[in-house]
C-alpha positions, -999 to +999 in steps of 0.1 A: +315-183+500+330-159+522+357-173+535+369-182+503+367-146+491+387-136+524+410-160+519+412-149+483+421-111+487+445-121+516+468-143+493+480-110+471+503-096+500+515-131+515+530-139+481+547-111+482+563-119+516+566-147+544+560-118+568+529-116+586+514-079+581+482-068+585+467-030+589+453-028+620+420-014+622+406+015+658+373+033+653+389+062+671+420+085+663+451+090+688+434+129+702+408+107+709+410+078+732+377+076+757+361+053+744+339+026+766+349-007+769+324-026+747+337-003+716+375-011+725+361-051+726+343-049+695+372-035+672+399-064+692+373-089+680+371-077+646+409-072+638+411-110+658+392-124+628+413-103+606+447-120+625+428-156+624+422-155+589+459-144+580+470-166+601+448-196+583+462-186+550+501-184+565+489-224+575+476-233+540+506-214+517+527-239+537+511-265+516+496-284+552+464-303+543+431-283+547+408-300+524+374-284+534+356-255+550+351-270+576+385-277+580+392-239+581+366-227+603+379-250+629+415-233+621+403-205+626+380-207+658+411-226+674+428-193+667+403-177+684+400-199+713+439-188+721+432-153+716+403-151+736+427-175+764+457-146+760+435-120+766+421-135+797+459-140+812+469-102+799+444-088+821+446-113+849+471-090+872+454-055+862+415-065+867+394-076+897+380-112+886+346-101+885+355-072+857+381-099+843+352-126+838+329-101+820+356-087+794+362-119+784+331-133+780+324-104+759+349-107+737+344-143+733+306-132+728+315-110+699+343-133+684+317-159+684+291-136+664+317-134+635+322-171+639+285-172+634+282-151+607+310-167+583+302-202+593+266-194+578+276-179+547+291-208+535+272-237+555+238-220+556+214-215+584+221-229+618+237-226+657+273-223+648+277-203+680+267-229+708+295-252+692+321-224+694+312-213+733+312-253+740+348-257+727+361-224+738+351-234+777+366-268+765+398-249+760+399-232+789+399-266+808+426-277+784+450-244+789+445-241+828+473-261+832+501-244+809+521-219+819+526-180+808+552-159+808+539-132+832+573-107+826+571-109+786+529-113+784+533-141+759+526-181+763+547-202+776+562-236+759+535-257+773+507-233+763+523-230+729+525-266+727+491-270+734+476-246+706+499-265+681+485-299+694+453-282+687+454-269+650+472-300+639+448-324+650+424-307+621+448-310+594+454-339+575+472-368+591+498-367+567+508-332+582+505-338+618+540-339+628+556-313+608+530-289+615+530-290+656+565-279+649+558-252+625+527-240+644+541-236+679+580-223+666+569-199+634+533-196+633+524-186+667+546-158+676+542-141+646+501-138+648+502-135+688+525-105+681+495-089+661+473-096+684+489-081+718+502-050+697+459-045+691+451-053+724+476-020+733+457-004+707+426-004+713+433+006+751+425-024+772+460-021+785+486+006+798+510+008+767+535-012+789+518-040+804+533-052+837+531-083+852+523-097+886+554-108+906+567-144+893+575-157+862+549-178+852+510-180+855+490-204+855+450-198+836+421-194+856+389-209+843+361-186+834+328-205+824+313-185+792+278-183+788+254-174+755+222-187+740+219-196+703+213-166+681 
């Protein structure tokens, strides 16, 4: 199974250190940096699975219970669901909401085709993408009311409180408590540091990103649409 084999090379370097690293990947060098919008989407969705499936291994060499696959895919496409939600309130102040809209539904688009392709390696053939875009508009609905930290470009306490609500209700119940704790305090800012440190790479923002005046911001909901594969 995939996943398992992912999960399986990952495991080497976290042993050797409770720091999150992981090599982040650009299909372009630093002389050259046009590159159209789709490609700088694509390479922020792959390295996203890459963060989301560190990020599932930090959860499980904490000993929280993950007792099936399924278990971890939903991990993960929580994960991805926040990722996708970040990206949408990076951009908010810098894009029109017309040009905002379509760069996030095509990243979630593209995140959802490698949610696709690993939840079919392991669970065999079927719509694994319809699911996803269900509970990723689900989320949005969920995270429209948290707040962001426009000057610092990272979630507030209510939106981190949120994601941790939302990985711990897949664990085990035995886990439930601890891990909201451990999720929102440890977990998240080390992966959402990974992620925003890609998004500057890959050029969707200036290298210093700066916000819109007001410290906080609330989500705006943007519908995504796809058909099954």
């Amino acid at each position: 199974m995939l996943i398992s084999l992912l999960l399986r090379d990952l495991k080497r370097s976290t042993k050797e250190s409770r720091v999150m690293r992981i090599r982040i990947k650009t299909n372009w060098s630093k002389e050259e940096r046009e590159v159209s919008v789709e490609d700088a989407v694509s390479v922020l969705a792959f390295n996203s699975w890459k963060i989301g499936m560190q990020t599932l291994l930090e959860i499980e060499n904490e000993d929280f219970q993950i007792d099936t696959q399924q278990q971890r895919i939903e991990v993960i496409e929580e994960i991805m669901a926040f990722m996708i939600q970040a990206l949408d309130r990076i951009v908010y102040s810098s894009t029109s909401d017309e040009d905002r809209a379509s760069l996030i539904s095509m990243y979630a688009k593209k995140v959802a085709d490698h949610v696709q392709d690993n939840a079919r390696d392991f669970s065999g053939p079927g719509d694994y993408r319809s699911p996803f875009i269900e509970k990723l508009n689900q989320r949005f609905e969920n995270y429209s009311d948290t707040k962001w930290d426009d000057e610092k470009h990272e979630p507030g306490f209510s939106m981190g409180r949120e994601f941790g609500m939302n990985i711990s209700d897949v664990l085990g119940p035995k886990d439930k408590k601890w891990a909201l704790d451990y999720i929102q305090q440890v977990l998240l800012p080390e992966f959402y540091s990974l992620f925003k440190k890609t998004v500057k790479s890959v050029g969707l923002v200036e290298d210093e990103i700066k916000g819109v005046e007001g410290a906080e911001l609330d989500s705006r909901h943007v519908l995504l649409r796809d058909k099954p594969s």
